[in-house]
Structures are given as C-alpha cells and as structure tokens.
TORZA-191958 format. One record per residue (C-alpha): residue number from 1; residue in three letters; chain; x, y negated, z negated. Coordinates in steps of 0.5 Angstrom, whole numbers, plus 2048, in hexadecimal, padded with zeros to 3 digits. Layout:
// residues N
[marba NUM, "ALA", "A", [X, Y, Z]] ...
END
This chain:
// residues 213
[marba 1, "UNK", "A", [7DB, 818, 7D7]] [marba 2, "UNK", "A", [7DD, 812, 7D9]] [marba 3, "UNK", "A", [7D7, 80C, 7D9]] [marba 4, "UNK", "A", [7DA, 809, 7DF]] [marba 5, "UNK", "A", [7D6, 808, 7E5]] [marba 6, "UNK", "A", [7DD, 80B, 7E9]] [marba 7, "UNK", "A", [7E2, 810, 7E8]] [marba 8, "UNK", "A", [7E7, 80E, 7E4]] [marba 9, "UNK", "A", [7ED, 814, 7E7]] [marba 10, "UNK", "A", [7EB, 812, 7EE]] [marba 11, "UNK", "A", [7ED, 80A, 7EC]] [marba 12, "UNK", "A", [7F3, 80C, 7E9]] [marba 13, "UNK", "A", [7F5, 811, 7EF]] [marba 14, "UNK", "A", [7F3, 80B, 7F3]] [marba 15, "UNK", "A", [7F7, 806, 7EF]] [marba 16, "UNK", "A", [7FD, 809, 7F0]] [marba 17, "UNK", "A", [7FC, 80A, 7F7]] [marba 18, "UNK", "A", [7FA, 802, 7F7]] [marba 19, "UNK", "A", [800, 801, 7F4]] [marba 20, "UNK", "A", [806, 804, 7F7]] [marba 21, "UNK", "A", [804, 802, 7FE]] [marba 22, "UNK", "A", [802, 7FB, 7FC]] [marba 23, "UNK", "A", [80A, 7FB, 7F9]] [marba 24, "UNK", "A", [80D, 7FD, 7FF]] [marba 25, "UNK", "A", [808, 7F8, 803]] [marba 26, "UNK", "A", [80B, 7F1, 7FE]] [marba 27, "UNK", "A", [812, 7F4, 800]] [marba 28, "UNK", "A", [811, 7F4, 807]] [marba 29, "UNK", "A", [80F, 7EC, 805]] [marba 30, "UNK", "A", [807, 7ED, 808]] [marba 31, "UNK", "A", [805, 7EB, 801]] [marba 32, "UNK", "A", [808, 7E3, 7FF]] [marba 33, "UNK", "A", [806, 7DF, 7F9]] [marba 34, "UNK", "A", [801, 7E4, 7F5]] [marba 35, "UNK", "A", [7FE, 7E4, 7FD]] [marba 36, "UNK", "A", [7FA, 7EA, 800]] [marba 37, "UNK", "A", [7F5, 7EF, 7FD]] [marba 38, "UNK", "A", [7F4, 7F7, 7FD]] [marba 39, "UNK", "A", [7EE, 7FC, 7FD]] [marba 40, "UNK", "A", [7EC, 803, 7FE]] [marba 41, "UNK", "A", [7E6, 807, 7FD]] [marba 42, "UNK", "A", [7E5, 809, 7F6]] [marba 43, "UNK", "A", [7DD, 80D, 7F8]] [marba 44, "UNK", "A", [7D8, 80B, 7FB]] [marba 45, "UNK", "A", [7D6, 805, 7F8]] [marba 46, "UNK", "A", [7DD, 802, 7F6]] [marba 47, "UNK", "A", [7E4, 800, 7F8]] [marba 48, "UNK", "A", [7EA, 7FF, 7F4]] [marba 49, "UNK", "A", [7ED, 7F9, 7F5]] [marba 50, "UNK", "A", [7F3, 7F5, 7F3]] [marba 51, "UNK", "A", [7F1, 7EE, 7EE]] [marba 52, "UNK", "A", [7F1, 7E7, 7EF]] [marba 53, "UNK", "A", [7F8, 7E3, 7EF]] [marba 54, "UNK", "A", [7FD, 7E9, 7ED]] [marba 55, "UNK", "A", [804, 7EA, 7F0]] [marba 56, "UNK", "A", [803, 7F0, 7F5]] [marba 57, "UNK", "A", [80A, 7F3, 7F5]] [marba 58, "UNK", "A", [80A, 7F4, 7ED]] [marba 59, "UNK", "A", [803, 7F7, 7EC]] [marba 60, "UNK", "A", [801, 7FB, 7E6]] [marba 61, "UNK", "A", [7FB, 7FF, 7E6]] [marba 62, "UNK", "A", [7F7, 7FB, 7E2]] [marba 63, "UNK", "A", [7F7, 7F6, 7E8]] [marba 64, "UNK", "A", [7F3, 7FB, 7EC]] [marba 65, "UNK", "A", [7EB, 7FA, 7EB]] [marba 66, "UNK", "A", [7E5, 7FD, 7ED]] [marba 67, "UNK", "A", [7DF, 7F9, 7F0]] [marba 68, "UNK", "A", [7D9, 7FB, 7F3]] [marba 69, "UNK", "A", [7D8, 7F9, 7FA]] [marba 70, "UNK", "A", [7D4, 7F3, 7F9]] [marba 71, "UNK", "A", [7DB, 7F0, 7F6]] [marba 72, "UNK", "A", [7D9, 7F0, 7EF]] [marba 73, "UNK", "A", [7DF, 7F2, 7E9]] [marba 74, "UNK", "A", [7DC, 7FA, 7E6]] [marba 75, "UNK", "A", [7DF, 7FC, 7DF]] [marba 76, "UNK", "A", [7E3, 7F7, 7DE]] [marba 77, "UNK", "A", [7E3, 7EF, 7DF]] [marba 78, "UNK", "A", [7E8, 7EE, 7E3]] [marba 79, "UNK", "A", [7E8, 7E9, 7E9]] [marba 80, "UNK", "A", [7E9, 7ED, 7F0]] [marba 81, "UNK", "A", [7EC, 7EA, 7F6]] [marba 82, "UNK", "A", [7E8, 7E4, 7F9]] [marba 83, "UNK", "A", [7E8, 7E7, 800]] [marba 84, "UNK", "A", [7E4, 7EE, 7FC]] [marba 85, "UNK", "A", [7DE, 7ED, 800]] [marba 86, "UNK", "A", [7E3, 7EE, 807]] [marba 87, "UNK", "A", [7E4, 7F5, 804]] [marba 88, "UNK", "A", [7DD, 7F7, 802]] [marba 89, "UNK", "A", [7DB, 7F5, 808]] [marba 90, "UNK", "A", [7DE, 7FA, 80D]] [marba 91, "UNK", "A", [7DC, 800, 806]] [marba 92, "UNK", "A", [7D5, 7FF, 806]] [marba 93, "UNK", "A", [7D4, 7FE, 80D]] [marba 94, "UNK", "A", [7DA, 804, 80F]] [marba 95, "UNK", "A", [7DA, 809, 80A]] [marba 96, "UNK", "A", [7E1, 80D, 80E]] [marba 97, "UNK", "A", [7E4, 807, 80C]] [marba 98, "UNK", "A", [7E8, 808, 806]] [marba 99, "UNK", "A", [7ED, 802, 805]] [marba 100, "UNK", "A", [7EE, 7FC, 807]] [marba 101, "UNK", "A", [7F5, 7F9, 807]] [marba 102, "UNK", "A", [7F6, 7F1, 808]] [marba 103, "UNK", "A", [7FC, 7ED, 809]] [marba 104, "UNK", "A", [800, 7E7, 80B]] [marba 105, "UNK", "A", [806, 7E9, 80F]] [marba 106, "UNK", "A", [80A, 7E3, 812]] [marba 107, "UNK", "A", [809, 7E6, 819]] [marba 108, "UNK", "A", [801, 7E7, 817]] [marba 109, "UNK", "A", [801, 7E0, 814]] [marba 110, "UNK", "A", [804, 7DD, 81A]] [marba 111, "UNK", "A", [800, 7E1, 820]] [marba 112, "UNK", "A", [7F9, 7DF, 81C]] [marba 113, "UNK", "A", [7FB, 7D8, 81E]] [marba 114, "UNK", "A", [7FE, 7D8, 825]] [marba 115, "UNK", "A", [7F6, 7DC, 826]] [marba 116, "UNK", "A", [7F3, 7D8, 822]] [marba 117, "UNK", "A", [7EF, 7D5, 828]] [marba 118, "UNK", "A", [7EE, 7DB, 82C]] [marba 119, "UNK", "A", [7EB, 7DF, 827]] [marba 120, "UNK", "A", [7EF, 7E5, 828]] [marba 121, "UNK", "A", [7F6, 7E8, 82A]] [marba 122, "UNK", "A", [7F5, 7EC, 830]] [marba 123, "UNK", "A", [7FA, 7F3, 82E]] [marba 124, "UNK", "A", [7FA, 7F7, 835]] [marba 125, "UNK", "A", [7FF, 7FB, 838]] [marba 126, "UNK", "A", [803, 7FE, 833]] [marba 127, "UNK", "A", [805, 804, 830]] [marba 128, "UNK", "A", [803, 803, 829]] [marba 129, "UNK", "A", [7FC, 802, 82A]] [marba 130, "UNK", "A", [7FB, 809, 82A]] [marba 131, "UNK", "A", [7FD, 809, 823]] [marba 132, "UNK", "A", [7F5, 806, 822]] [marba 133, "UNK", "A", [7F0, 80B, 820]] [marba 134, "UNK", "A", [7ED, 80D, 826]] [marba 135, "UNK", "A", [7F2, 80B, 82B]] [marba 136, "UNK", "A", [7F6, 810, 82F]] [marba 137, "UNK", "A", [7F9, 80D, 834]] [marba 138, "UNK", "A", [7FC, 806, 837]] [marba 139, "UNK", "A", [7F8, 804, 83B]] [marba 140, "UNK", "A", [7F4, 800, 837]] [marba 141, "UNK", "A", [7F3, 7FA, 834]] [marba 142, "UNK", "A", [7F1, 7F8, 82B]] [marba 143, "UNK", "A", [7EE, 7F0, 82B]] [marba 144, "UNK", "A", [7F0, 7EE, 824]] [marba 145, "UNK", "A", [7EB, 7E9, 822]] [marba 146, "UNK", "A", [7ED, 7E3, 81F]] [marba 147, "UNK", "A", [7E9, 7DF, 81A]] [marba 148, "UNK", "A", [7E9, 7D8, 817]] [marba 149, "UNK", "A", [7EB, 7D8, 811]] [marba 150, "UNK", "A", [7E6, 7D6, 80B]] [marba 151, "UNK", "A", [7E5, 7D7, 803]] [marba 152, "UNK", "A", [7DE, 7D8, 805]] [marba 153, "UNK", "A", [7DE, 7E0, 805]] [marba 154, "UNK", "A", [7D6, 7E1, 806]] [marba 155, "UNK", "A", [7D8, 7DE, 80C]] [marba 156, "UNK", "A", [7DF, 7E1, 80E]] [marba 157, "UNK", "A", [7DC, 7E7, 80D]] [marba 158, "UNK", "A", [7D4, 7E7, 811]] [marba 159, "UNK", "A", [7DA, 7E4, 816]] [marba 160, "UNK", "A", [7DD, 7EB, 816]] [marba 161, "UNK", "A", [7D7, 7EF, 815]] [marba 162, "UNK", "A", [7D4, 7EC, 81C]] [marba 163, "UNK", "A", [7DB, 7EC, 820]] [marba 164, "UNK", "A", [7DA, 7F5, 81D]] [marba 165, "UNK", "A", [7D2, 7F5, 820]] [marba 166, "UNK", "A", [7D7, 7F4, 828]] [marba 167, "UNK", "A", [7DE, 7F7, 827]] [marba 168, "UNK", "A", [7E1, 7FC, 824]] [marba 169, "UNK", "A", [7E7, 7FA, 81F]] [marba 170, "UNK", "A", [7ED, 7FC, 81B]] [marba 171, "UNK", "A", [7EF, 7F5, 819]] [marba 172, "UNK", "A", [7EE, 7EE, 81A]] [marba 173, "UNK", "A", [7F2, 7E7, 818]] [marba 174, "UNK", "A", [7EF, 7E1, 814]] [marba 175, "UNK", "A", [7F3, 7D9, 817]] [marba 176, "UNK", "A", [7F8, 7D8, 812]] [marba 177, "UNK", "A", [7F7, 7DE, 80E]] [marba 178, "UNK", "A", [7F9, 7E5, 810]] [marba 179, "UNK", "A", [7F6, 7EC, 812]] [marba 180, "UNK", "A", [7F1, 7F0, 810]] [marba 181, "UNK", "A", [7F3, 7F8, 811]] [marba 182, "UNK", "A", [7EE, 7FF, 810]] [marba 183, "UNK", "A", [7EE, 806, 811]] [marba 184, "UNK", "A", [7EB, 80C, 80E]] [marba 185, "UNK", "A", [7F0, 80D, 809]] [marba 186, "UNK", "A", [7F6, 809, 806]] [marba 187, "UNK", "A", [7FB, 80C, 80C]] [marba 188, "UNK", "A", [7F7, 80B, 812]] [marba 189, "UNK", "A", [7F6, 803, 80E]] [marba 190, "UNK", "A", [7FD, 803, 80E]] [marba 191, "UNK", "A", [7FF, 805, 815]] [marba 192, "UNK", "A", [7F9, 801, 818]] [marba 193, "UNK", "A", [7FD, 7FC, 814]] [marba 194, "UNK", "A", [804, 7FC, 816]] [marba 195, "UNK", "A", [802, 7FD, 81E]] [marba 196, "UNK", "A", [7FE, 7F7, 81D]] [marba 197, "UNK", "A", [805, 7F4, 819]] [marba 198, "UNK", "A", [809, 7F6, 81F]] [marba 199, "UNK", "A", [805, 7F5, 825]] [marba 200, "UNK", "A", [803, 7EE, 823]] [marba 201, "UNK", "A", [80B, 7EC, 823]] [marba 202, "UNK", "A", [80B, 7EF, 829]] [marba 203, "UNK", "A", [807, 7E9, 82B]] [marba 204, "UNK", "A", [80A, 7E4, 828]] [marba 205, "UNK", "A", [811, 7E6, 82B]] [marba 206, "UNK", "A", [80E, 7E6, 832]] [marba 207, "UNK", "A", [80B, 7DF, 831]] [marba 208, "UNK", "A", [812, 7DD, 82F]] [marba 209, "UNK", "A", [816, 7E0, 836]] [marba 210, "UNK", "A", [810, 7DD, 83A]] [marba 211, "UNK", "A", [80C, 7E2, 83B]] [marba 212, "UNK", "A", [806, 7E0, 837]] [marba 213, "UNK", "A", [803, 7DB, 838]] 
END
C-alpha cells in the first residue's frame, strides 16, 4: 500500500490526460516561452499540476505534480506553477470543478489589454456562449472579467475570490497576461476554453471593422 497521501493510479491517469491536451494547446501556440500552467482534481484535497518553468509542448510525466489545495508540493519536492494558489482556490471553494486550464493565446493577450481599463469584455449575442455550462440560448450576455496583473497571488487570488461571491464565472483575463478556464472535467475545461478563445477574437475583429469601440 502506497504511503502517500494520494493515489498514485489516478495521478498517472491523470498525467496523461494533462499531458495530451496540454501538447495540443502548445501546437495551437497558447503556450509561448515555457508560459502557462494546467490542473486538474486529483481528489478532494489535491490537484495535479504542471511544474514551474517546463516547455509545455514537450512535457513528460515527471513534470506533472501533486500539490494540496493551499499550493504546497506533496510527495515530491518539485516547484508547482507560481499561479498554484489560482487553481486551488476555485477546488477548495467548488468542488465540481475538476480542471483548470491557463494560457497565453495572442488573441487573449491582446483583449486582456484593449479591456484592461474596463475591467471586462462584454460577450453578448452570440451563438457560442451556449457552449458555457448552464447556458442554453443566445440571448444572453458572459462579462469576462479582466484583472490587473500582479506577482503578488494572495492578492489576485482574494481578488478572484470577491468577484466569485457576485457573479457566476467560466472564466477570466489577467492584463498583459492571459486567460484562466475551468470546467467540471478536462472537456468541458477545454470547450470553456476554445469558446472563450474564439469569441474573444470576434471582438478583436469587430474593434478592427469599426464596430467596436
């Protein structure tokens, strides 16, 4: 029996999942420069999550660890993601959520400045917001909350966790920086994702023709 505080079958299981979807994500280009930082629910009091500083399209298993939901390293001695404490955070105080995916696409790079100083990005109208969990039509409208960007992350995250007390959230954009996506499992993180990644460039677009302002 194993000694550790977690199984270690379901972080394997999980590590691969990780991994593949992480590759195809640093294909797409969302993970420049070592950049970004993956997650997902190992149980119910610990995530797996990418380590500090690796090139995030040549991942291996080793690179996956385990941390508890206060951000701190279990079994291994590893340096988890300096944003670890804006995973854990919606774990510990959501527990259907079960991964959290973080990139920097140009597209939400860029949108993260141009709304920087309104501190959202209004999404309305569009087909594809029912691709958020819990939205079944059109007529609807997601604000995607942007944040200033800070190294500090007990005070991003106490940000974050004040903006959860007053409005539903699949997502948000940090200035400069990127976007954060959950769901209750790695699909639904990952279509959260790639809606966000698309309507955002809609925006962008539009802003281009005019018809934003």
């Amino acid at each position: 029996m194993s000694a550790l505080p977690y199984d270690p079958a379901r972080l394997h299981e999980l590590a691969r999942l990780l991994i593949g979807n992480i590759r195809e994500l640093a294909q797409a280009g969302w993970t420049p420069a070592t950049s970004s930082n993956f997650s997902h629910r190992l149980d119910d009091h610990h995530a797996a999550i990418t380590v500090s500083g690796r090139d995030k399209g040549r991942l291996v298993e080793d690179d996956i660890m385990v941390v508890d939901f206060d951000g701190r390293a279990v079994g291994r001695p590893l340096r988890p993601s300096a944003e670890t404490l804006l995973h854990t955070q919606l774990y510990r105080r959501y527990p259907e959520i079960g991964c959290v995916l973080h990139t920097h696409s140009p597209v939400q790079t860029v949108a993260s400045r141009l709304y920087a100083g309104a501190g959202h990005v209004r999404l309305e109208g569009y087909e594809l917001l029912k691709a958020f969990h819990g939205n079944s039509t059109h007529e609807t409208a997601v604000d995607v909350p942007v944040f200033a960007n800070t190294q500090d992350m007990d005070v991003l995250a106490a940000q974050v966790d004040a903006l959860l007390d007053s409005q539903a959230m699949w997502g948000y954009l940090i200035d400069g920086h990127g976007l954060y996506a959950w769901g209750r499992d790695m699909a639904e993180a990952r279509r959260h994702l790639e809606a966000f990644e698309f309507l955002l460039g809609c925006e962008l677009e539009l802003r281009k023709l005019g018809a934003r302002d």
